[in-house]
N, C-alpha and C positions, 0 to 999 in steps of 0.2 A: 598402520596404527595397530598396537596388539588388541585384544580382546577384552582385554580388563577394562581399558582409557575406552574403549568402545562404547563398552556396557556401561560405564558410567557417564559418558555422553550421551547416550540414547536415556539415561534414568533424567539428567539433568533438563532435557529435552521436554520430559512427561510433566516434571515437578514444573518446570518454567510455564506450560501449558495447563497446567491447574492454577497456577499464580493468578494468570492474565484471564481468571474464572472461565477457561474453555471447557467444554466437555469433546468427548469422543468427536463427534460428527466434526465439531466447532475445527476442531486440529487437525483432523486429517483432510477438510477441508484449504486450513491456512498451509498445509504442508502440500497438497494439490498447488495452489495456486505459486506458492516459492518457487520449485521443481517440476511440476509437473508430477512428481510423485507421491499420491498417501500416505503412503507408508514409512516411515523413517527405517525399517530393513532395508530398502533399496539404494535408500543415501547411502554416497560414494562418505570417505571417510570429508574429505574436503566440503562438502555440499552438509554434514548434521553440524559441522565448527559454524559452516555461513549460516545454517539456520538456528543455532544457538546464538551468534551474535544479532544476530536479527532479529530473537526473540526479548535479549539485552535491550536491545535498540526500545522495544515495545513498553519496556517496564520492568519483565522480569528480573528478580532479585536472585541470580544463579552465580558461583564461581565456576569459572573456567579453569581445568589445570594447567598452570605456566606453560607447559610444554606443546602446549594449542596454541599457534600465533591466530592472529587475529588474518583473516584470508583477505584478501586484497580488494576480492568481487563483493560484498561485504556492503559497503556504503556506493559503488562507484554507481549499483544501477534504482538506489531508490529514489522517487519523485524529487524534482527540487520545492524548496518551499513554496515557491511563485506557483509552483503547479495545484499542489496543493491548495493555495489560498484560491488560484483558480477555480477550479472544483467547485469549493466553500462558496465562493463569491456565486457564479452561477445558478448552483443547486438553490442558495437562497432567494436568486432571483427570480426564480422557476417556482418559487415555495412549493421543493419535493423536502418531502420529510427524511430521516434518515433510513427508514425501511425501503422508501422509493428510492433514494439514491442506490441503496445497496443489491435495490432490481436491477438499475438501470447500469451500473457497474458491473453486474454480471453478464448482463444481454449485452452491452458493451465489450466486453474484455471474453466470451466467450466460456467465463465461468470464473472467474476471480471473485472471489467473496466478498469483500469490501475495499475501502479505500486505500489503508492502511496496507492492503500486502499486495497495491500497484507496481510494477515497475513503471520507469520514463515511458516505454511505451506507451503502455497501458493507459497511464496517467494523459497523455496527447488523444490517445481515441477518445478519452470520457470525453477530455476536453472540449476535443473539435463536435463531440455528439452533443454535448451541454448546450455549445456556441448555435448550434443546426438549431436545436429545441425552441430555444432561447428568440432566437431572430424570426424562425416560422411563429414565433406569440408576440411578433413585436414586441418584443422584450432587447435593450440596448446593452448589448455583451462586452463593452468595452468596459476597460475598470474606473472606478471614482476619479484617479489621477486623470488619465483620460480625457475624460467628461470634465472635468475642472478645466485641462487647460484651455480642450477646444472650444468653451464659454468664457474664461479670460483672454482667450483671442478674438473670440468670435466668428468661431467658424463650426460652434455649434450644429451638424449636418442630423442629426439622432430625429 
């Protein structure tokens, strides 16, 4: 990528991260936990397009110029919904607030900031650490469905 489409990708990057109300710490934190890197100098030309679509994905109201395809990695490794609702369902079963989630999300994930810039992985360790939490407080981690049917059948074991 030449220099110019560069520097206006890195600009697009900043403005989309002021959008989504980050400050400094806030972004180069959310850019830690995408890559593994802080600093959007280090992004390959491929990895600031994924982290601009990704910032897309988040809310922000940026264009892209045509000549940036949308990269493939992109959607393929963020949480499915189910994961998420997982998470949701859990942490409120746990009644963690969303500051304790976003603890427990980082001692989890080994420093991922919040929920929102999981990958599948990621999203599976909260999970299975939610489920751990969850069961050590006699607390029933299966979902409503779940529980619904194994009382319509009756084999309610909870």
């Amino acid at each position: 990528m030449d220099k110019p489409i560069r520097k206006t990708l890195l600009g697009l990057a900043h403005k989309a991260a002021k959008q989504l109300g980050w400050d400094e710490d806030l972004r180069r934190e959310a850019q830690l936990a995408f890559n593994g890197k802080p600093s959007l100098k280090d992004y390959t030309d491929a990895e600031l397009l994924a982290w601009l679509w990704r910032l897309k994905e988040w809310g922000a109201d940026i264009g892209i110029p045509l000549q940036c395809s949308v990269p493939a990695q992109v959607t393929r490794d963020r949480p499915t919904r189910a994961q998420i609702a997982t998470i949701e369902r859990l942490a409120a079963s746990l009644g963690l607030s969303e500051q304790a989630l976003t603890i427990f999300v980082r001692r989890t994930t080994g420093g991922v900031g919040a929920v929102q810039w999981l990958d599948r992985r990621g999203a599976s360790a909260v999970i299975t650490g939610l489920e751990r939490w969850a069961r050590g407080k006699g607390i029933d981690t299966r979902s409503k469905t779940a529980q619904a049917l194994d009382i319509l059948l009756g084999e309610d074991i909870a």
